[in-house]
C-alpha positions in Angstrom: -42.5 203.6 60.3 -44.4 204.3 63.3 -45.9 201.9 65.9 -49.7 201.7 64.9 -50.4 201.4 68.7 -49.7 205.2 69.2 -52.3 206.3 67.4 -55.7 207.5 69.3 -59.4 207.9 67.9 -59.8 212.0 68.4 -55.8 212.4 67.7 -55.6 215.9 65.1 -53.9 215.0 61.6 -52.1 217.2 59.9 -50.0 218.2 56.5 -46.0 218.7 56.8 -46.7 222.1 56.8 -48.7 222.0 60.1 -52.3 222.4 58.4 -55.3 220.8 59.8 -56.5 217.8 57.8 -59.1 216.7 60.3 -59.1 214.1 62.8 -58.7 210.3 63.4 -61.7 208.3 63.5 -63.1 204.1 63.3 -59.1 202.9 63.7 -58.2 199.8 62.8 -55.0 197.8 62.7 -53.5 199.0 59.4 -55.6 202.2 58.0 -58.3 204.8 60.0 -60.6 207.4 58.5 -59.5 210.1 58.6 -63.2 212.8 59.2 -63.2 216.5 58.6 -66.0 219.2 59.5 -68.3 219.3 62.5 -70.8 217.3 61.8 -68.8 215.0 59.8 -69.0 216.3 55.9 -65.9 214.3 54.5 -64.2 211.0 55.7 -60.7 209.5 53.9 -59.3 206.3 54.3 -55.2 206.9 55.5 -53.1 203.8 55.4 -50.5 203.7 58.9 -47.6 203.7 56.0 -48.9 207.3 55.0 -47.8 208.5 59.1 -44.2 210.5 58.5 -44.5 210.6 62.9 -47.1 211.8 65.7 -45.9 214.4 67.9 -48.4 214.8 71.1 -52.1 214.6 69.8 -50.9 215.4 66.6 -50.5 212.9 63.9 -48.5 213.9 60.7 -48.4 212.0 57.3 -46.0 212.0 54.5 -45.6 215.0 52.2 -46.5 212.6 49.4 -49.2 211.0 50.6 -51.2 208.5 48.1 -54.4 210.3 49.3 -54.7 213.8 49.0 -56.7 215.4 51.6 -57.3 219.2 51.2 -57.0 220.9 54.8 -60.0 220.9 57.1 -61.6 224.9 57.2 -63.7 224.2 60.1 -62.5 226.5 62.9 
């Protein structure tokens, strides 16, 4: 599990496969919305648990996550 106090408001999620989900956004101590599309079309709610690691900015979740977030297609 990873320490909840890496992660950053603005920090990129993404699949295992290195796809863009969206970005991290309103963080609290156990889950964060996760908010795709400039402006803001789609938010999901990501539990901590659902983090496989964060490399850099990046934050990467589980391949079986519990939500399923199709990846973000705004350039």
């Amino acid at each position: 599990m990873i320490d909840p106090g890496e992660l950053h408001e603005g920090m990129t999620v993404r699949d295992v496969e290195g796809r863009k989900l969206g970005k991290v956004v309103n963080l609290g101590a156990t889950q964060f919305d996760l908010e795709q599309g400039w402006p803001a079309r789609r938010d999901f709610v990501v539990n901590v648990h659902q983090v496989a690691r964060i490399d850099g900015r990046d934050v990467i979740l589980h391949a079986n996550p519990r939500v399923r977030v199709p990846p973000d297609d705004t350039p």
